[in-house]
ROLUMVEX-743489 format. One record per residue: residue in one letter; chain; x, y, z of N, C-alpha, C in turn. Coordinates in Angstrom, 1 decimal, decimal comma. Example, Ala and Ser with C-alpha at 12.3 -4.5 7.8 and 13.67 -1.06 7.14 Angstrom:
# ROLUMVEX-743489
<rest: A; kette: A; n.u: 13,2; n.v: -5,7; n.w: 7,8; ca.u: 12,3; ca.v: -4,5; ca.w: 7,8; c.u: 13,2; c.v: -3,3; c.w: 7,8>;
<rest: S; kette: A; n.u: 12,8; n.v: -2,2; n.w: 7,1; ca.u: 13,7; ca.v: -1,1; ca.w: 7,1; c.u: 12,9; c.v: 0,0; c.w: 7,9>;
This chain:
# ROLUMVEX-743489
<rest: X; kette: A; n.u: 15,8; n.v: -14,7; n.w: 3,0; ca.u: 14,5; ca.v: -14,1; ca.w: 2,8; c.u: 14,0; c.v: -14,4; c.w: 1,5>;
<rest: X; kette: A; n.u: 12,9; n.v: -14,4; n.w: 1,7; ca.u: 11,8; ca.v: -14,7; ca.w: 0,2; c.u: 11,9; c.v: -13,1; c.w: -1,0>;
<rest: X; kette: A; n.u: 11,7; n.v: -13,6; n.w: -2,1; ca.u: 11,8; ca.v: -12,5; ca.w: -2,9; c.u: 10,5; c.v: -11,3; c.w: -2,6>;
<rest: X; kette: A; n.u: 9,6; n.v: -12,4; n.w: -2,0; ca.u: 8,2; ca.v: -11,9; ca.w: -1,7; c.u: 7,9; c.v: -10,7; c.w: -0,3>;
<rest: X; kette: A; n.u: 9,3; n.v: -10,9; n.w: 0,9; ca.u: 9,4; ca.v: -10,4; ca.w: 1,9; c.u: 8,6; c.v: -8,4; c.w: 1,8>;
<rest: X; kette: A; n.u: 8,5; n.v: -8,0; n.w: 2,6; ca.u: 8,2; ca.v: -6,6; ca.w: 2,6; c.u: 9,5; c.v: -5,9; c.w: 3,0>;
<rest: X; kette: A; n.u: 9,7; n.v: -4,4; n.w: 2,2; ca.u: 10,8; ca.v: -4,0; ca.w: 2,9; c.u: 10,6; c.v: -3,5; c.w: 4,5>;
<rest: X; kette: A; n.u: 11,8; n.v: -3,3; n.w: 5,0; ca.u: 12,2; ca.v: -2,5; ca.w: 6,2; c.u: 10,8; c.v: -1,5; c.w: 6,2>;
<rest: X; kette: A; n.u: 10,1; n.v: -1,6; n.w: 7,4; ca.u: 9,2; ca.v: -0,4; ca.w: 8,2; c.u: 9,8; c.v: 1,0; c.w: 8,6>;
<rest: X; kette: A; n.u: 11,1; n.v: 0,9; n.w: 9,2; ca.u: 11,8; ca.v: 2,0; ca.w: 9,3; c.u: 12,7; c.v: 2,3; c.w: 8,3>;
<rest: X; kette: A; n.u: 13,0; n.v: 2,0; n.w: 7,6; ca.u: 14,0; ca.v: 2,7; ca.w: 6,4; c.u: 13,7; c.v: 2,3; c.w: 5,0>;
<rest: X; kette: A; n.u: 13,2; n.v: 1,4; n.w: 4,9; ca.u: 12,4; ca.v: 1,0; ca.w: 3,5; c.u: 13,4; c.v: -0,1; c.w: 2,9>;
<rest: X; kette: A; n.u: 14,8; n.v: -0,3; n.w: 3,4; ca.u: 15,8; ca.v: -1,4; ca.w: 2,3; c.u: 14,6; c.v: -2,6; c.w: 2,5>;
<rest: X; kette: A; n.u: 15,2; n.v: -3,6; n.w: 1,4; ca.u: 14,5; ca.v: -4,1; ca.w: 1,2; c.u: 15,9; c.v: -5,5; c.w: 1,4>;
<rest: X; kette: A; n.u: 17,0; n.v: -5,6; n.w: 2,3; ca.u: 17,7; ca.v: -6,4; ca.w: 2,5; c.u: 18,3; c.v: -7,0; c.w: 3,8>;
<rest: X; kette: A; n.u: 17,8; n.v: -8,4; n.w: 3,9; ca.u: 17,6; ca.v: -8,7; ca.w: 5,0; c.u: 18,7; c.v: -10,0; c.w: 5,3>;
<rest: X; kette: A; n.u: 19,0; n.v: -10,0; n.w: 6,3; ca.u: 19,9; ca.v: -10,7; ca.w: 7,2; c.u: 19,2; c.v: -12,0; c.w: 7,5>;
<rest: X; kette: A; n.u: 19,8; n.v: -12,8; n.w: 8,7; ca.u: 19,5; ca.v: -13,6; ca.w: 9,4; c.u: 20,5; c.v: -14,3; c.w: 10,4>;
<rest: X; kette: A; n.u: 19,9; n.v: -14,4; n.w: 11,8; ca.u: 20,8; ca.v: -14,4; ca.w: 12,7; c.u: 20,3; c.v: -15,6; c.w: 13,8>;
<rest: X; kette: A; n.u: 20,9; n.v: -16,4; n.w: 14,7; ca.u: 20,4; ca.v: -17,2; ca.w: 15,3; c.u: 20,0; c.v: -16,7; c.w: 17,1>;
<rest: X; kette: A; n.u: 19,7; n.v: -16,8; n.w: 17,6; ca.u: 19,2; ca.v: -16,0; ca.w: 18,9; c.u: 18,5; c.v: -17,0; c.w: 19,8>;
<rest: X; kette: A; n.u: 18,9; n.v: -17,4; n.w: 21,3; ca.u: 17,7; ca.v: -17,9; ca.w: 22,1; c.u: 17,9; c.v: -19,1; c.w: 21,5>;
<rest: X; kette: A; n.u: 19,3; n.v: -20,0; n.w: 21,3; ca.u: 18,5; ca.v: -21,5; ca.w: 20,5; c.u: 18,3; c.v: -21,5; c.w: 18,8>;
<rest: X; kette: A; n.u: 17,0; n.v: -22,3; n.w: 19,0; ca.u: 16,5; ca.v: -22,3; ca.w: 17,5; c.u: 15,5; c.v: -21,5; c.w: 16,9>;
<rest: X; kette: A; n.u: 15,7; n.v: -20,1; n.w: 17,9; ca.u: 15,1; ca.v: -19,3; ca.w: 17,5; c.u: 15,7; c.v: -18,2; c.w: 16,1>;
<rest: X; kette: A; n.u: 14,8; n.v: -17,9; n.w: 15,2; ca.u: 15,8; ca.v: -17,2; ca.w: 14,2; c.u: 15,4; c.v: -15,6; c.w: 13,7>;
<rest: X; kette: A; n.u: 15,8; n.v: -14,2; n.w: 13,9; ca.u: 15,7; ca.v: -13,8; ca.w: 13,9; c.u: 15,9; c.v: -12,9; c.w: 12,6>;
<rest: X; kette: A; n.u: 15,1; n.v: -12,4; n.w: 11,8; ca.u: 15,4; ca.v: -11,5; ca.w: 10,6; c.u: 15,9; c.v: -10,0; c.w: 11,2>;
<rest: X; kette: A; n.u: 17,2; n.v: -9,7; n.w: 10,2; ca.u: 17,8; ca.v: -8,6; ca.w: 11,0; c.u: 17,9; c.v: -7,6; c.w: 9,6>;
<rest: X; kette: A; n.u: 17,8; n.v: -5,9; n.w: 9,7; ca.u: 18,1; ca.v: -5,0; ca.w: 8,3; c.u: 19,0; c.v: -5,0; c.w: 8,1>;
<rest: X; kette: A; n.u: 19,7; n.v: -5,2; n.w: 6,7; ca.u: 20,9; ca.v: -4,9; ca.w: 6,7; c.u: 21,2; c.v: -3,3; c.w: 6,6>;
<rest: X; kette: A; n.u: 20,2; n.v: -2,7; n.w: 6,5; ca.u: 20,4; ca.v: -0,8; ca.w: 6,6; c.u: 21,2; c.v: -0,6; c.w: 7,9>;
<rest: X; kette: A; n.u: 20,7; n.v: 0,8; n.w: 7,6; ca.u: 21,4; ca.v: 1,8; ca.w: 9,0; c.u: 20,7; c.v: 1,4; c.w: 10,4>;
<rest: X; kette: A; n.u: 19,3; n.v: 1,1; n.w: 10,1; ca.u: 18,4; ca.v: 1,3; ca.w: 11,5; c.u: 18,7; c.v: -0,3; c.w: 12,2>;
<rest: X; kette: A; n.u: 19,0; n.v: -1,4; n.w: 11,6; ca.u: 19,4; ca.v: -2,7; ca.w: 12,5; c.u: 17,4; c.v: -3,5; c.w: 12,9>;
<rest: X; kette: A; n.u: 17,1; n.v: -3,1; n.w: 12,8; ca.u: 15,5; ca.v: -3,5; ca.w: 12,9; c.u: 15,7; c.v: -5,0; c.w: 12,9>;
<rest: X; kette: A; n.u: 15,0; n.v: -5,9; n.w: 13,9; ca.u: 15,0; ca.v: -7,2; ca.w: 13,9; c.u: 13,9; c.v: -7,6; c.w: 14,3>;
<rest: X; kette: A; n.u: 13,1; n.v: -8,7; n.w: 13,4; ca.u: 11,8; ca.v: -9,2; ca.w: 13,4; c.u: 11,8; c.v: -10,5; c.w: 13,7>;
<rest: X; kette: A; n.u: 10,7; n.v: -10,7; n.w: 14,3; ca.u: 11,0; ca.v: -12,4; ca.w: 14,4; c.u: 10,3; c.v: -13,2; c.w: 13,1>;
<rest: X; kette: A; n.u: 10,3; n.v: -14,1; n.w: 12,7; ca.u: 10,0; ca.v: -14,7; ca.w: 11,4; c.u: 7,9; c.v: -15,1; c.w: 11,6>;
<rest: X; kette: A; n.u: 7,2; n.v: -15,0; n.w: 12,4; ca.u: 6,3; ca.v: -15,1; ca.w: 12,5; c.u: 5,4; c.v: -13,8; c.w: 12,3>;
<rest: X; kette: A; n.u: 6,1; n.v: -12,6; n.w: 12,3; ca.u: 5,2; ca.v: -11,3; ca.w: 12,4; c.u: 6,5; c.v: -10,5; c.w: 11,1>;
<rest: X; kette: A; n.u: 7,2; n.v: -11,2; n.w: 10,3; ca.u: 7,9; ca.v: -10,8; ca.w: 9,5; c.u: 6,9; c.v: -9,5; c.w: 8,5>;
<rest: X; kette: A; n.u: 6,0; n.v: -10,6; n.w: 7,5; ca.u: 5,2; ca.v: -9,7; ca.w: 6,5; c.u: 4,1; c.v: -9,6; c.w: 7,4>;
<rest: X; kette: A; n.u: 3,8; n.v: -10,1; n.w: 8,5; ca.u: 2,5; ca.v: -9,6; ca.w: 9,7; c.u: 2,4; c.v: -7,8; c.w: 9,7>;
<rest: X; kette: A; n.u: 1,8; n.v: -7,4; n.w: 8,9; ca.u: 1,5; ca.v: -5,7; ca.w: 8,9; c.u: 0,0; c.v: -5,2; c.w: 8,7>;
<rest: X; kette: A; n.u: -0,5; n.v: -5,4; n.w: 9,4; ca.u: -2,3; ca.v: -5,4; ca.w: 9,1; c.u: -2,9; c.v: -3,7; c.w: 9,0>;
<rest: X; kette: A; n.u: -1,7; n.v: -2,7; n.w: 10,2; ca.u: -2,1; ca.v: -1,4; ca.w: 10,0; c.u: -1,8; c.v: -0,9; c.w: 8,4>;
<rest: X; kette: A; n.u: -0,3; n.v: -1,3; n.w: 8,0; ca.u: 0,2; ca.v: -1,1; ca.w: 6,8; c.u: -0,9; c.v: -1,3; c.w: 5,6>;
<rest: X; kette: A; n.u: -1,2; n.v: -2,8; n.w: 6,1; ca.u: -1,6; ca.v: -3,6; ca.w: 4,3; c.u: -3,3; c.v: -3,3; c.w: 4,6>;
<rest: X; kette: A; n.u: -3,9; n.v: -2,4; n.w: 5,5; ca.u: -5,1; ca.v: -1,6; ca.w: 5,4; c.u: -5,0; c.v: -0,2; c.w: 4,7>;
<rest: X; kette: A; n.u: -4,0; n.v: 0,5; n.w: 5,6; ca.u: -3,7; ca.v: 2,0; ca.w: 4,8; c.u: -3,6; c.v: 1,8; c.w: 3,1>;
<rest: X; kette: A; n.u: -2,7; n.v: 0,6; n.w: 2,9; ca.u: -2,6; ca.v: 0,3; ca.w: 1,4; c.u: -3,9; c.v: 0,4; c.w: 0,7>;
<rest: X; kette: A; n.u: -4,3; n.v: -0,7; n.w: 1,5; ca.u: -5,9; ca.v: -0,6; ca.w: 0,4; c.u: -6,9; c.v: 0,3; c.w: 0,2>;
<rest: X; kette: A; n.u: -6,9; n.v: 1,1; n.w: 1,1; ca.u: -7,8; ca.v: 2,2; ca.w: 1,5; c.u: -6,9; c.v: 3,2; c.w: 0,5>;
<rest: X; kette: A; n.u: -6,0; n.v: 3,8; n.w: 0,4; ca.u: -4,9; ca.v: 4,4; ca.w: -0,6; c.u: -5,4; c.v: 3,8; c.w: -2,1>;
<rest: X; kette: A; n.u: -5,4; n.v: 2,3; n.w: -2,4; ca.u: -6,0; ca.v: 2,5; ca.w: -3,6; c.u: -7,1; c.v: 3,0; c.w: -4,0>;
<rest: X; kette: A; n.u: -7,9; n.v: 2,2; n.w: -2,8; ca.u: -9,3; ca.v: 2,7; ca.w: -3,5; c.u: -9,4; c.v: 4,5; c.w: -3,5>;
<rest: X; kette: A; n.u: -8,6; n.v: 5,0; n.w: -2,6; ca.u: -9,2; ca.v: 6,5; ca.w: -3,1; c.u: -8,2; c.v: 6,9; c.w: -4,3>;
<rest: X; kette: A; n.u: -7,1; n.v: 6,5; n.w: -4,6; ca.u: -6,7; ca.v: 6,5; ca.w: -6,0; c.u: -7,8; c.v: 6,0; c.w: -6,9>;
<rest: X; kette: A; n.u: -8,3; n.v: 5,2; n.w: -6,9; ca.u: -9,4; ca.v: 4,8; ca.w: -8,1; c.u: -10,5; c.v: 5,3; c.w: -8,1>;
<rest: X; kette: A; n.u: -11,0; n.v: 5,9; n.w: -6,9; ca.u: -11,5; ca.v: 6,8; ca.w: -6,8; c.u: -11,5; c.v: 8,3; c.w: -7,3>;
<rest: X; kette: A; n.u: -10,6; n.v: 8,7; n.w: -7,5; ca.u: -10,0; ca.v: 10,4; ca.w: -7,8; c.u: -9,5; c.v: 9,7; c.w: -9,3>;
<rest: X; kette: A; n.u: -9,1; n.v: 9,0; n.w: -9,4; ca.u: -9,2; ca.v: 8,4; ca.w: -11,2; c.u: -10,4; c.v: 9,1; c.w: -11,8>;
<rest: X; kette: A; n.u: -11,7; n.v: 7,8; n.w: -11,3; ca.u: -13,0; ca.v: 8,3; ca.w: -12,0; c.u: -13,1; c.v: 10,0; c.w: -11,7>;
<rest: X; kette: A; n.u: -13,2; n.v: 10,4; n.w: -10,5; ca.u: -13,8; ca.v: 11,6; ca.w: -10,8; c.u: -12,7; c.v: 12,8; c.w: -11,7>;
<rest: X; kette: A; n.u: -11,7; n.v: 12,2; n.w: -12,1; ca.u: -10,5; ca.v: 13,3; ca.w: -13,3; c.u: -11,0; c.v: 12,8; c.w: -14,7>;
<rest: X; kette: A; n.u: -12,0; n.v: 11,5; n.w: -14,8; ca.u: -12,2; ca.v: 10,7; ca.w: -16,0; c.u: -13,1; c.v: 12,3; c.w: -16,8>;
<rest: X; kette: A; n.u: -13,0; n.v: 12,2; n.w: -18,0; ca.u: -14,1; ca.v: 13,2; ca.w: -18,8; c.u: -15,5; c.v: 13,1; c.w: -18,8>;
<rest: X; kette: A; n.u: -16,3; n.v: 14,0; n.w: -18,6; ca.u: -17,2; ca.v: 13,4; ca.w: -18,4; c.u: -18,3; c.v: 13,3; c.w: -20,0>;
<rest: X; kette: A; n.u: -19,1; n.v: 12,9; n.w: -20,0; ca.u: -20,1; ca.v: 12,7; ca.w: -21,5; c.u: -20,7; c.v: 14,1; c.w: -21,6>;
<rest: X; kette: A; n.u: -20,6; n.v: 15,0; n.w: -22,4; ca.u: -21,0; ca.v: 15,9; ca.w: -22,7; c.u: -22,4; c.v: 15,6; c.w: -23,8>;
<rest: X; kette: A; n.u: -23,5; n.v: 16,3; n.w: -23,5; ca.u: -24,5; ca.v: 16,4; ca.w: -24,5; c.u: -24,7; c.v: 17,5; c.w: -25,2>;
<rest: X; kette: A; n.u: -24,5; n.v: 17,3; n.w: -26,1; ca.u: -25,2; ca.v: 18,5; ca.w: -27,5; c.u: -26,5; c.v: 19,5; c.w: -27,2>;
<rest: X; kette: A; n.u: -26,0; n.v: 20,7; n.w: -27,1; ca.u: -27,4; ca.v: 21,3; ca.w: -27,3; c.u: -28,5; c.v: 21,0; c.w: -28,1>;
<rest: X; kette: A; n.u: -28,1; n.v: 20,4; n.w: -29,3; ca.u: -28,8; ca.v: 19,8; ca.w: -30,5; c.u: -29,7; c.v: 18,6; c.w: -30,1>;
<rest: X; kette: A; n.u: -29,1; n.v: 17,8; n.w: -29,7; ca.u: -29,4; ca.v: 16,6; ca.w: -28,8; c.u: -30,5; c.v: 16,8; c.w: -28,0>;
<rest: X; kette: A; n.u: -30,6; n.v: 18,3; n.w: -27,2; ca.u: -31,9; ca.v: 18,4; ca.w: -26,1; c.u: -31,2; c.v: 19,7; c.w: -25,0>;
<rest: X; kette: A; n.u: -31,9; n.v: 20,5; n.w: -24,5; ca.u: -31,2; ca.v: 21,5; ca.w: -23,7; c.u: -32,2; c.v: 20,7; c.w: -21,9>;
<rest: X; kette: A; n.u: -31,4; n.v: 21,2; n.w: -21,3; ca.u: -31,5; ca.v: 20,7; ca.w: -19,7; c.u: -33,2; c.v: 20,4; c.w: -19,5>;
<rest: X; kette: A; n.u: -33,6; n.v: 20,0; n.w: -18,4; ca.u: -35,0; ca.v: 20,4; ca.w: -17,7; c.u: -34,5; c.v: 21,4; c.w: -17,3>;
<rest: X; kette: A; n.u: -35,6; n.v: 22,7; n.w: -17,8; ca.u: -35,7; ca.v: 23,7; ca.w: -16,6; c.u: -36,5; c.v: 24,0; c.w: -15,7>;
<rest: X; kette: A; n.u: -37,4; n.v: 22,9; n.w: -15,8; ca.u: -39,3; ca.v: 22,9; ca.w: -15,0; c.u: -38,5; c.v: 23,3; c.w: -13,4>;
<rest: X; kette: A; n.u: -37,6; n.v: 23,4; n.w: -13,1; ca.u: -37,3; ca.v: 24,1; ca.w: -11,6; c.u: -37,2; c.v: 25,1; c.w: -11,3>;
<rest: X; kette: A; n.u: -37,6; n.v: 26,3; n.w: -12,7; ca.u: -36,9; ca.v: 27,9; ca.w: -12,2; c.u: -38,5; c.v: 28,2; c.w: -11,9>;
């Protein structure tokens, strides 16, 4: 396996086997507890995952800015509009 691979879906190792099956078919197997076996075409194939991911950053970068400080102005500087009361 590539250093690049994704870990295990069910148990997260990140250590993978390989096994021959069907011929010259080749199967990636976990070396964990759960045995999980992928075929090498839908290995890093995770489209539900690597969406959740991105969506996860962006509302981390999101909730970043809104914890950022925000610019405070001097009373000195100018006090609010109040033409609304």
């Amino acid at each position: 396996m590539s250093e690049q691979s994704k870990p295990c879906p069910f148990c997260g190792i990140n250590s993978w086997g390989y096994e021959m099956e069907y011929g010259e078919i080749t199967h990636y197997y976990c070396e964990g507890n759960c045995g999980c076996r992928v075929h090498p075409d839908f290995f890093n194939d995770r489209p539900i995952e690597d969406a959740l991911q991105a969506r996860i950053a962006e509302l981390e970068a999101e909730n970043a800015a809104l914890k950022a400080p925000k610019e405070w102005i001097s009373v000195e500087d100018g006090l609010p509009n109040t033409d609304f009361f």
